[in-house]
Structure formats: structure tokens, C-alpha cells
KOLLO-287452 format. One record per residue (C-alpha): residue number from 1; residue in one letter; x, y, z. Coordinates in steps of 0.2 Angstrom, whole numbers. Layout:
N
<site n="NUM" res="A" X="X" Y="Y" Z="Z"/>
...
***
This chain:
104
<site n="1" res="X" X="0" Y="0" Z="0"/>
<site n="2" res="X" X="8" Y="18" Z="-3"/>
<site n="3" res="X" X="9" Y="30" Z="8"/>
<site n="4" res="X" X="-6" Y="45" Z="6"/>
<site n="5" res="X" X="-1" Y="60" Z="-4"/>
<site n="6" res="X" X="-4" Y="78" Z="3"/>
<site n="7" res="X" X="-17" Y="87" Z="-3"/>
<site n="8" res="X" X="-18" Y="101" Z="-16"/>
<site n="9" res="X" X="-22" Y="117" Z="-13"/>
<site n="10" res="X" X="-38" Y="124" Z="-14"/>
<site n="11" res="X" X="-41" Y="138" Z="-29"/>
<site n="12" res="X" X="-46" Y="153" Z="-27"/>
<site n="13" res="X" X="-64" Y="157" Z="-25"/>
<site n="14" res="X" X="-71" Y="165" Z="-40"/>
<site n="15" res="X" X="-77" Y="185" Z="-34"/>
<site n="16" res="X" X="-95" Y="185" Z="-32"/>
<site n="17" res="X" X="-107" Y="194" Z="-45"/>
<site n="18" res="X" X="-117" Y="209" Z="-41"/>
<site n="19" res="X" X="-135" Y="206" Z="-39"/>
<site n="20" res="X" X="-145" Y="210" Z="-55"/>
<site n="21" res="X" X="-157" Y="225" Z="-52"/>
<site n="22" res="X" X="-176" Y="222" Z="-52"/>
<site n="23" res="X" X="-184" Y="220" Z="-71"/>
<site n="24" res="X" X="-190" Y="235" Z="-71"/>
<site n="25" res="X" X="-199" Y="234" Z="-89"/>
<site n="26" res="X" X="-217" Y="233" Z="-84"/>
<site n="27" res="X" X="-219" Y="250" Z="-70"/>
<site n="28" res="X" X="-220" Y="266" Z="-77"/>
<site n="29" res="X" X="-204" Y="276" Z="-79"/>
<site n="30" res="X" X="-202" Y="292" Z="-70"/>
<site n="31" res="X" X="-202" Y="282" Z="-53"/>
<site n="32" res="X" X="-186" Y="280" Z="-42"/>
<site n="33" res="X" X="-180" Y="262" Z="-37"/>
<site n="34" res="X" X="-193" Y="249" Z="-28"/>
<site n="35" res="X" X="-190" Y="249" Z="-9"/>
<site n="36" res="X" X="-198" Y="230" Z="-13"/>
<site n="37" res="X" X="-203" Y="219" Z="-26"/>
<site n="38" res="X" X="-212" Y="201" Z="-29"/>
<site n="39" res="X" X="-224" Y="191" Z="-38"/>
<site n="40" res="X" X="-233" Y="176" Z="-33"/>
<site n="41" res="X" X="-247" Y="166" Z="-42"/>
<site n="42" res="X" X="-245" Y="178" Z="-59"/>
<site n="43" res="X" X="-247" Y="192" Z="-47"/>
<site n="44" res="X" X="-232" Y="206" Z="-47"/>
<site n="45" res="X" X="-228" Y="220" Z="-39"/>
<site n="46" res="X" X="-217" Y="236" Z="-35"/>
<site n="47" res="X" X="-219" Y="247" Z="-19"/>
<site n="48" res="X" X="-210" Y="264" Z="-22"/>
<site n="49" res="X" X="-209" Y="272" Z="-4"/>
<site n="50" res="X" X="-204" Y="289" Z="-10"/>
<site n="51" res="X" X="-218" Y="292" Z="-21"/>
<site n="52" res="X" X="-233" Y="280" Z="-11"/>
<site n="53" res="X" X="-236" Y="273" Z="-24"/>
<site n="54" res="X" X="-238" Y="252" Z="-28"/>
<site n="55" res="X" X="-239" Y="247" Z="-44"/>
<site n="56" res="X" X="-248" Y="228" Z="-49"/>
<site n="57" res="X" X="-248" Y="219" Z="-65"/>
<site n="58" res="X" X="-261" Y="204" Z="-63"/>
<site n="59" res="X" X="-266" Y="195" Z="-79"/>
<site n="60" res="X" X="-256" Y="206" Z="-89"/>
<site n="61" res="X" X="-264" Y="222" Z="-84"/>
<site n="62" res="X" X="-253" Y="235" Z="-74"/>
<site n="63" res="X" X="-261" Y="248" Z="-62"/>
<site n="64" res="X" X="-255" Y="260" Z="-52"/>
<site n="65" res="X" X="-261" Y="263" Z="-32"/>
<site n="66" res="X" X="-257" Y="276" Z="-20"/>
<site n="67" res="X" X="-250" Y="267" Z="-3"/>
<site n="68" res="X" X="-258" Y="281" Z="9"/>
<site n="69" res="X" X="-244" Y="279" Z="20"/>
<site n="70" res="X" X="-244" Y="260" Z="21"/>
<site n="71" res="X" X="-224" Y="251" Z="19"/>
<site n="72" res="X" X="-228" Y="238" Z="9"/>
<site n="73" res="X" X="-217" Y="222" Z="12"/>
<site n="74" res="X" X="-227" Y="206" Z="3"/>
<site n="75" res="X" X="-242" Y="201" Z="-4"/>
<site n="76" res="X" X="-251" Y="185" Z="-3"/>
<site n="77" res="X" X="-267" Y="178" Z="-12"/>
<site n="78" res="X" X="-281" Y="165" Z="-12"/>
<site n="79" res="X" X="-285" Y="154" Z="-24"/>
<site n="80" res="X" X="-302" Y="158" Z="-30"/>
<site n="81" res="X" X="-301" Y="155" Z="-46"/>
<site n="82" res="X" X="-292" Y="151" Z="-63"/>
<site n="83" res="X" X="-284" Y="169" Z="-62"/>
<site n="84" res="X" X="-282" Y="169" Z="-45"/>
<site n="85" res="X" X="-290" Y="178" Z="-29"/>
<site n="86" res="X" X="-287" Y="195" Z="-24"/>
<site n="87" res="X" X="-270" Y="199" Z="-17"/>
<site n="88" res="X" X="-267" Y="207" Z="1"/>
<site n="89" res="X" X="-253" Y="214" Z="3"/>
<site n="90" res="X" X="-243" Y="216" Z="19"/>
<site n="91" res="X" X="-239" Y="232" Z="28"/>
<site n="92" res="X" X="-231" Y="238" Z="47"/>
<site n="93" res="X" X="-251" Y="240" Z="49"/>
<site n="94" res="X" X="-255" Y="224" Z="43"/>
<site n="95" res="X" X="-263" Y="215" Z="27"/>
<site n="96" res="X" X="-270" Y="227" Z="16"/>
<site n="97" res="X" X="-282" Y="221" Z="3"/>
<site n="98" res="X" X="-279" Y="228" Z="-14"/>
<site n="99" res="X" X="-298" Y="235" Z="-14"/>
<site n="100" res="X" X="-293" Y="246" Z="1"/>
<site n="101" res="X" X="-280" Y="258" Z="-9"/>
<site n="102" res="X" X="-286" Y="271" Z="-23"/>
<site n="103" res="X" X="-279" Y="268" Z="-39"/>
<site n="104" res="X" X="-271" Y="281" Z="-48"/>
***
């Protein structure tokens, strides 16, 4: 039996790559960058805290709500039916239900 052979040494770990920003393709231009972002069940969203505003794009229509003061942080959603429930989103108040804020 031969003896054991040291090791080689390790390479190098390759730098990590920045994180990609948001797509931000399907908001309207003219608002700064999203203090959050997600999508779930074909549901997406942006929340801009600067301007209140959260914008949704649900079954390929986008519209535009203002936040009144909410910080929204993540949305949920039934499953009602074949497009999907009504999301709620939540805030440091709470959920908010989509139907509470006033679109703009």
C-alpha cells in the first residue's frame, strides 16, 4: 500500500457577481427604485416608498395605487379561481387588501 499524498491546494474562490437589479420593464418610468418587489401566483408587484405609490400587474394588466402611508413588504393571495384571488398585501399596519387603496 503507498503512503497518502498531501493534498492540493484549494483555488481561489471566483469573486461574487453583483445582484442583477429588479426587471423594471413593466412599471412606469419616472419612478425612483422599488424599496420591494415580488410576484406570486401571476401576481407582481413594485412598492416605491418615495412616491406612495404600488404598482400591480395581474393578468397582464398594470395599475398603479397610492399606498396612503402603508410600507408595503409582501403580498399573498387565495386561490379563488383560474386567475387567481385578490391579493393582500402586507404592511407595518397589517394586510391590506388591494380593494382598500385608490388607484391612480
Amino acid at each position: 500500500m503507498e503512503p497518502m499524498k498531501p493534498m492540493k491546494p484549494m483555488k481561489n474562490m471566483a469573486p461574487m457577481k453583483p445582484m442583477e437589479p429588479p426587471d423594471s420593464s413593466w412599471w412606469p418610468g419616472g419612478l425612483s427604485d422599488p424599496s420591494s418587489t415580488g410576484s406570486q401566483n401571476g401576481v407582481s408587484y413594485a412598492f416605491f416608498a418615495q412616491q406612495r405609490r404600488l404598482i400591480v400587474k395581474q393578468n397582464g394588466t398594470v395599475r398603479q395605487y397610492d399606498t396612503e402611508g402603508h410600507r408595503i413588504t409582501g403580498v399573498s393571495q387565495q386561490q379563488q379561481n383560474a386567475e387567481g384571488g385578490a391579493p393582500t398585501f402586507a404592511s407595518q399596519d397589517g394586510p391590506v387588501k388591494l380593494s382598500s387603496l385608490k388607484e391612480v
